[in-house]
C-alpha distance (Angstrom), angle and dihedral (degrees) to the residues before:
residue distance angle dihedral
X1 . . .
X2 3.72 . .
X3 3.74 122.2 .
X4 3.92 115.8 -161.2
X5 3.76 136.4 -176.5
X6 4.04 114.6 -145.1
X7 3.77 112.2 -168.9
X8 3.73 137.6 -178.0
X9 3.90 114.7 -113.7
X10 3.62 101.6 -158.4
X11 3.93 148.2 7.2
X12 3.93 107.7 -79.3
X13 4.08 121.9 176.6
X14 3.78 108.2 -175.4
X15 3.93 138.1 146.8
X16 4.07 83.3 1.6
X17 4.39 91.5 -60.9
X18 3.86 114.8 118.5
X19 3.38 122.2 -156.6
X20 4.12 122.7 -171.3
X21 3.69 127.5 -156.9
X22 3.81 116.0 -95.0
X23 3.76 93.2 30.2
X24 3.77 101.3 140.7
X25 3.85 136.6 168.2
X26 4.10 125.0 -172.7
X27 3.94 120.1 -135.2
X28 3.44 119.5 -166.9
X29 3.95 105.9 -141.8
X30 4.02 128.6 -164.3
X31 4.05 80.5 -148.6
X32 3.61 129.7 80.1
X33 4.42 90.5 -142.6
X34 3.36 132.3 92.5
X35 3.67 106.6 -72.6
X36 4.52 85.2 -151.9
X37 4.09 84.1 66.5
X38 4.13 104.8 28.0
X39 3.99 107.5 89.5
X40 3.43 99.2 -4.7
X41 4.21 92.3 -61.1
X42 4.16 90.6 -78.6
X43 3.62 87.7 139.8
X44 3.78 84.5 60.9
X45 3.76 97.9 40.4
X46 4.25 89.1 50.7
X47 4.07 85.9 47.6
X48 3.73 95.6 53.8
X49 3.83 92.8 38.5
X50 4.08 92.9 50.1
X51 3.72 91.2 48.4
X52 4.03 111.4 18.8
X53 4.19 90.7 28.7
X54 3.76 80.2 -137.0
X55 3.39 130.0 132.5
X56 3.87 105.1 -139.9
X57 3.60 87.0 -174.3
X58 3.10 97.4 62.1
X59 3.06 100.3 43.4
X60 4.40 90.3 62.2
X61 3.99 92.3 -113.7
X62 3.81 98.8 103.9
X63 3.80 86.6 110.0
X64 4.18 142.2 90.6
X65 4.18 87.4 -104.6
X66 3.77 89.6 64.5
X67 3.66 107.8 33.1
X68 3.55 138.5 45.5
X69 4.37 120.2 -149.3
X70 3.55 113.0 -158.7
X71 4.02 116.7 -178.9
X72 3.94 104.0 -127.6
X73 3.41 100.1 173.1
């Protein structure tokens, strides 16, 4: 079972969510892909929401520009 790190490249402040660089969450995954690009990236969204309380969606930054996924494990 895959283990990967998504975390936010740069400072974005849009639709009243702020993200900072280095903002990260890890998502364990029973897939091998990208968990930004599988299902829309809601495992991503629920991870940032459950630890952040921000809505990355929202916020425009659900995307390959803004964050960086990094297989850990």
């Amino acid at each position: 079972m895959p283990l990967f790190r998504v975390t936010v490249k740069r400072m974005k402040n849009t639709n009243g969510v702020r993200l900072e660089p280095g903002m990260h969450v890890e998502i364990p995954s029973n897939s091998f892909a990208n968990p930004v690009t599988t299902n829309g990236g809601q495992v991503v969204v629920d991870a940032f929401y459950r630890i952040y309380g921000v809505d990355i969606k929202r916020a425009g930054a659900l995307n390959m520009n803004d964050l960086d996924v990094e297989k850990i494990g």
